[in-house]
C-alpha positions, 0 to 999 in steps of 0.5 A: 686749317688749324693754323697749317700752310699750304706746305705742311699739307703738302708733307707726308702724314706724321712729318708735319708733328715730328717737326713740331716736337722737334722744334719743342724740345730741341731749341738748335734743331729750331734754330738750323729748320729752313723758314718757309713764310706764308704768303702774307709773312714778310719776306724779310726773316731772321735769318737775312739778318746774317752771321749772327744767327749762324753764329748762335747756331755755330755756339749752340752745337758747341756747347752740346759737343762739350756736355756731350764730352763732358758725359762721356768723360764722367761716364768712363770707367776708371781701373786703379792701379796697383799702388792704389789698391794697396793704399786703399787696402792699408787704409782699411786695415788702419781703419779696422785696427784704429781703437782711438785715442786716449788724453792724459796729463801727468805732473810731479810734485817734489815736496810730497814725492808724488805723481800725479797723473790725469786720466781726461779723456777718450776718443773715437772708441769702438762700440762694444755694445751693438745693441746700442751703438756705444759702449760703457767705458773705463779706464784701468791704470797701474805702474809698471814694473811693480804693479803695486799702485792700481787705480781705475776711473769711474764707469761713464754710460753709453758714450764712446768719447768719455771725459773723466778729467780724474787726478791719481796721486801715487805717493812714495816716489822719487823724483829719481825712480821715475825713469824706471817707471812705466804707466800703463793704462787699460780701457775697457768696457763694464758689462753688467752680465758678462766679463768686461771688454778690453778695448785696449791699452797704452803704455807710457815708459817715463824714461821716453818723455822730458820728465823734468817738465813736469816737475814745474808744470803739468804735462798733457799728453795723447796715446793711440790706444793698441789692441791686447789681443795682438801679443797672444796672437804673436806669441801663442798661449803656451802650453799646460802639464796635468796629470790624471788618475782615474780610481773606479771603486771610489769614483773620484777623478784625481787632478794635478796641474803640474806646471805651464811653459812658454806663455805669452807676455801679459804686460810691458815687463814681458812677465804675468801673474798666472793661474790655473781654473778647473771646471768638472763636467757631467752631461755638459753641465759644470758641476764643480770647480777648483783653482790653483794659487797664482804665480806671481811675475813668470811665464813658467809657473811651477804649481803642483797643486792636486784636486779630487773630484768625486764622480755623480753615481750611475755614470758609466765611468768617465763617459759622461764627464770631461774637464776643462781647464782656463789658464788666466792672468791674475789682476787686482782692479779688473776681472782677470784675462783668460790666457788660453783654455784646455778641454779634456775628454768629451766632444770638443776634446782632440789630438793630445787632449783626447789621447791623454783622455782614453788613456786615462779611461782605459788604466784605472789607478795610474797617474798619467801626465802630459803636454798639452798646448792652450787654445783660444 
């Protein structure tokens, strides 16, 4: 009878198997089953034996309460309050803003007044080469305010924590001057085809650290590095005067780039060194260019520079070109930085700019002039 009493064929057909599964798969529902011996089965069972069986029992449920706690504990959503949404929020914005950091030492040598800084080392910069992951890295220094003295490390391959340990001796400076002096340092990433990517940059005014500690030893020191981009942002891109005169018989486009005015500040003196690039363009093509001279330490240049540009034959008037002018920030280790940019006549042309423009078309022979602020 496959091992069945007389009991279990007396139970309804499928009992008999769930209690045996139960009793596999659940050890305190085998436990608390009432026992029903067979009749050679000694009479004496386990559970004459008394309180301890109870007690196991008893422990067993216990212990499936507090998992059975436990789970539902773990499984409970949790609602963050306000201030921890706004710590996380914080700490993202820290994160996406965080360019990492840069080592540098710095020491002066009386006998040969000269100052000696180290560029060691980066940290934690950014990928500026998706493809990749990583980024080509080197590091720009002048001294400020003159920016007479310009150095820059050698460019480090596909590494976003570069070690340079490169010396820089500037010579001629007092021990006195130092005071006045301020290091800035930018980082940047080469780019074979393109414009290099800024990363960042640091400054270090001399007159915030103890420089009479350097004069006996050599001063390591770490600086977040802080996005360039943020001044403009704060402060605007200025805005651009040029005047136009439009001459049909010859077909020549006359240029005057007159002045700019509220520039942003390009460095810790609150100056820049700007100029003005200009590109003819016919069918959308840049077919030639001219540029004006810099304009040392303003933020108001005066340039009054005039260009001619001869007009390609079979175009109906001005209705195939435009022009477009970049306002940039002269530098002489680096690629210089592109401070706002103007678009005048074509598609991309609006508001001032495309006023300006019509008017220009539409009054042959007259020099007309205007305002226009500079865009990203």
């Amino acid at each position: 009878m496959d091992g069945k009493t007389w009991e279990d064929m007396k139970r309804k057909p499928g009992e008999y198997k769930r209690q045996k599964f139960a009793e596999k798969f659940d050890p305190v529902f085998k436990m608390s089953t009432p026992h029903t011996p067979s009749p050679t089965e000694s009479t004496v069972g386990p559970l004459e034996s008394g309180v301890s069986n109870v007690n196991q029992i008893e422990s067993k449920l216990d212990v499936q309460s507090i998992m059975k706690d436990i789970y539902h504990t773990q499984n409970e959503v949790h609602s963050p309050t306000k201030e921890e949404i706004e710590t996380n929020e914080k700490n993202l914005q820290q994160n996406a803003a965080y360019l990492g950091q840069l080592v540098f030492k710095l020491r002066y040598k009386h006998d040969k007044n000269a100052l000696i800084v180290s560029v060691v080392r980066c940290r934690d910069l950014p990928a500026k080469d998706p493809n990749v992951g990583s980024s080509d890295p080197y590091v720009k220094l002048q001294l400020l305010p003159d920016k007479q003295h310009k150095v820059k490390t050698r460019v480090l391959r596909k590494t976003r924590n570069p070690v340079y340990d490169e010396d820089f001796t500037f010579y001629g400076i007092g021990f006195n001057q130092l005071s006045n002096i301020t290091l800035h340092f930018v980082i940047l990433s080469f780019d074979r085809y393109s414009r290099d990517d800024i990363i960042g940059e640091v400054f270090c005014a001399l007159n915030t650290i103890d420089i009479t500690q350097i004069e006996t030893q050599q001063m390591a020191l770490c600086r977040d590095i802080q996005a360039r981009s943020l001044k403009i942002r704060s402060q605007g891109r200025g805005e651009l005067l040029v005047s136009l005169c439009w001459q049909p018989a010859a077909t020549r486009l006359t240029v005057v780039v007159l002045k700019a005015r509220n520039l942003p500040k390009m460095d810790v003196t609150g100056l820049a060194d700007p100029y003005v690039k200009i590109y003819l363009l016919y069918n959308g093509q840049r077919i030639a260019k001219k540029k004006t001279h810099v304009k040392k330490r303003t933020l108001s240049p005066v340039f009054n520079e005039s260009f001619v540009f001869d007009i390609p034959q079979g175009g109906d008037g001005l209705e195939a070109v435009s022009l477009e002018f970049l306002l940039l920030d002269w530098d002489r280790v680096t690629k210089n930085e592109i401070i706002g940019r103007l678009e005048l006549g074509g598609s991309k042309s609006t508001g001032t700019a495309h006023h300006h423009w019509n008017e220009v078309c539409n009054s042959p022979r007259r020099q007309i002039a205007d305002w226009h602020k500079l865009r990203e």
